[in-house]
C-alpha positions, -999 to 999 in steps of 0.1 A, spaced: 69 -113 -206 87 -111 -172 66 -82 -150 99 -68 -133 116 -64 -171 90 -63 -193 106 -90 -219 138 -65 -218 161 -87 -207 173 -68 -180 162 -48 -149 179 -13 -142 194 -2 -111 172 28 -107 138 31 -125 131 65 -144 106 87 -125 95 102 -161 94 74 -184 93 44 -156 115 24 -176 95 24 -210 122 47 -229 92 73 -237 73 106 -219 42 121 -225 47 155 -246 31 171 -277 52 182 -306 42 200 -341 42 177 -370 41 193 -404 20 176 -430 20 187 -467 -16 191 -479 -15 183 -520 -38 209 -541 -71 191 -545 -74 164 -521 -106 149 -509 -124 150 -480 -120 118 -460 -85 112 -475 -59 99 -453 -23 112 -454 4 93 -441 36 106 -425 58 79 -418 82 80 -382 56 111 -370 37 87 -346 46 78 -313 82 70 -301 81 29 -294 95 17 -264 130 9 -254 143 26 -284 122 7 -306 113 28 -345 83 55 -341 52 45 -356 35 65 -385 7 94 -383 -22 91 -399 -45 126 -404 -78 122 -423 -85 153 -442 -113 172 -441 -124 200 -462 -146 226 -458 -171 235 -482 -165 266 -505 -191 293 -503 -191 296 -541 -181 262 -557 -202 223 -553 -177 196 -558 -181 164 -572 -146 146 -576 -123 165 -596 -150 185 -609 -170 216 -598 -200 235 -603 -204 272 -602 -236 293 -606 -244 325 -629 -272 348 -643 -278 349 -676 -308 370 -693 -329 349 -715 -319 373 -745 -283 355 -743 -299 320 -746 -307 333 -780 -279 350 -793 -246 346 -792 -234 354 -756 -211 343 -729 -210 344 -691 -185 356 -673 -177 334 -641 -143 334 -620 -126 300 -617 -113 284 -585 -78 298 -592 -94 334 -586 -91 342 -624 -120 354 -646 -132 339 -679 -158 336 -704 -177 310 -710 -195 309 -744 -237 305 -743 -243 280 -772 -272 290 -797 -304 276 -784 -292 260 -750 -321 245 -731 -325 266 -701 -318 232 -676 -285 224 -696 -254 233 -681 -217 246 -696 -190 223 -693 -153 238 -693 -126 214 -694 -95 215 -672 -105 246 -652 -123 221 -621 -96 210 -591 -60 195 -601 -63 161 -602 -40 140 -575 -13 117 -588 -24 129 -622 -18 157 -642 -45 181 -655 -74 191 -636 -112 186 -633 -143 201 -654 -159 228 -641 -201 230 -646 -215 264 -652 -250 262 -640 -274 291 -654 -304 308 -632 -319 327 -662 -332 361 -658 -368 368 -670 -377 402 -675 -401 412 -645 -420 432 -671 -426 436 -707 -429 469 -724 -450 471 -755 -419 475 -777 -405 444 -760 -436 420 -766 -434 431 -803 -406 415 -812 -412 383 -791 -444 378 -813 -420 388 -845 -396 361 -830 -424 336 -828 -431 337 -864 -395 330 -870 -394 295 -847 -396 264 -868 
């Protein structure tokens, strides 16, 4: 392109001090972006026309912000789906218990101990992990269980473990 014009076409009288004839100034301005509940980190949002103005009143071009999400102090996340971790005694693997735990909308709920869980298994609750993006419904959410031994056993206590014992089959 021509070096006085720059492929313009035409060469003005007087040259802007601020933009020297390239239609455009340095600034900063606040762009709002609208985070959807649930999105990844690493995901790029879009925002069309919020990129820089093109020259000689050409169309802006488009912002691009990669996400990136901080860790929550409570919940792992895998996906859609999240674990959360809770006590249980090892009495409640036994019987018919639940845990209590608080979901990642801030509200509390039990979750059911099946009878003779394997203390390395894990509760599944359906629909209670992240909302799911460009989808509706939402994630499962693991319950992981650290189990609670006693730290000691009174005499009354190892009595019925060994009357338990004879029970197992």
């Amino acid at each position: 392109s021509c070096s006085r014009c720059a492929g313009a076409g035409k060469i003005p009288n007087k040259t802007c001090p601020a933009c020297r004839a390239t239609g455009r100034v340095s600034g900063e301005r606040t762009v709002e972006v609208a985070i959807a509940s649930g999105i990844d980190d690493g995901q790029v949002i879009k925002v069309s026309g919020a990129g820089e103005v093109g020259e000689r009143g050409a169309a802006s071009g488009d912002l691009y912000v990669r996400v990136h999400v901080k860790p929550h102090p409570a919940f792992a996340r895998d996906g859609d789906d999240l674990t959360v971790y809770a006590s249980a005694r090892i009495a409640d693997l036994l019987i018919d218990r639940a845990v209590s735990v608080t979901g990642i909308d801030g509200k509390k709920m039990s979750v059911p101990i099946p009878l003779r869980l394997s203390p390395s298994a894990r509760l599944e609750v359906d629909g209670a992990g992240m909302p799911r993006l460009g989808h509706s419904g939402r994630g499962k959410l693991f319950v992981e269980l650290e189990i609670i031994f006693p730290k000691h056993l009174t005499a009354e206590m190892r009595a019925l473990l060994e009357k338990l014992r004879e029970f197992e089959g």
